[in-house]
C-alpha positions, -999 to +999 in steps of 0.1 A: +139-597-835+109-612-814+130-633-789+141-604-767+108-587-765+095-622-759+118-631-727+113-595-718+078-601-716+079-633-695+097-613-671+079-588-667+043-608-664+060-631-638+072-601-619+037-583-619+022-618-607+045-615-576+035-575-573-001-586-578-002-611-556+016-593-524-009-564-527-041-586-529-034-608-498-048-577-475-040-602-441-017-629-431-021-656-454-030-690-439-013-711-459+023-717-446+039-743-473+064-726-495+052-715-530+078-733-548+088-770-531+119-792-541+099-816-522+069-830-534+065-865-517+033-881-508+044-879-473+051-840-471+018-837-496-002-855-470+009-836-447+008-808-459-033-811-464-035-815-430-019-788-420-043-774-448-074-787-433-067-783-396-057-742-403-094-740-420-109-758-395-096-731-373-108-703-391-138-714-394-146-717-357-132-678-353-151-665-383-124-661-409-144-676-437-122-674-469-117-696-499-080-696-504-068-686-549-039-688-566-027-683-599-028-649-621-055-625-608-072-603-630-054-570-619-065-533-622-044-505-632-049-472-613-019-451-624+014-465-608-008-488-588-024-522-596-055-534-574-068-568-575-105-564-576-123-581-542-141-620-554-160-643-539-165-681-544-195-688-565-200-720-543-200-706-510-201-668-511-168-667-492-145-642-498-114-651-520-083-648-505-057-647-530-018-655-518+007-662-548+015-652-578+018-674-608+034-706-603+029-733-575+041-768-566+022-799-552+030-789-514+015-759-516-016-766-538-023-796-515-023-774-482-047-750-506-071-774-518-072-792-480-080-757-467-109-751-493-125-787-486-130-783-451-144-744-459-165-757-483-175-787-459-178-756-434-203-737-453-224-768-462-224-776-427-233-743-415-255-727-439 
């Protein structure tokens, strides 16, 4: 029977997304929205991406230069322990800072993508 083994598996890969993703973040995460959101309005999303924009803005000026990914890392297995290799954006050479694990709502990929805008703005600015 393939069902079990088939629920069994989504388990498991959304439980290694949440183990994966509280060993790579390393340092306190800047994002503050919740992961998952029962509220999704355009007023909580727009505020949300300034919250977003004004916490990058922030970093910025103190040096924290990071572009903030979510979503399933590529893990490595080392025995018992898994280790999300260090990236780096493409765009601006910034060190990827990844935060959740598989699954996200509109509140917190708006906060995300305001935060990367004004790095990326950052970067361009200050290259």
């Amino acid at each position: 029977m393939l069902i079990p083994f088939v629920k069994a598996s989504v388990v498991a890969i959304s439980l290694l997304c949440v183990a994966v993703s509280t060993l790579s973040a390393g340092d306190d995460s800047p994002i503050k929205s919740p992961v998952i959101s029962a509220d999704n309005s355009p007023e909580v999303i727009a505020a949300a991406r300034v919250i977003g924009g004004a916490t990058a803005a922030k970093d910025a000026r103190a040096g924290r230069l990071r572009i903030i990914d979510y979503g399933e890392p590529e893990p490595i297995a080392l025995g018992p322990v898994i280790r999300v290799p260090e990236r780096y954006d493409p765009e601006t050479g910034y060190r990827m800072f990844g935060i959740t694990g598989c699954e996200a709502t509109g509140l917190f990929r708006a906060e995300v993508a305001a935060y990367n805008e004004v790095m990326r703005k950052w970067h361009a600015e200050h290259k």
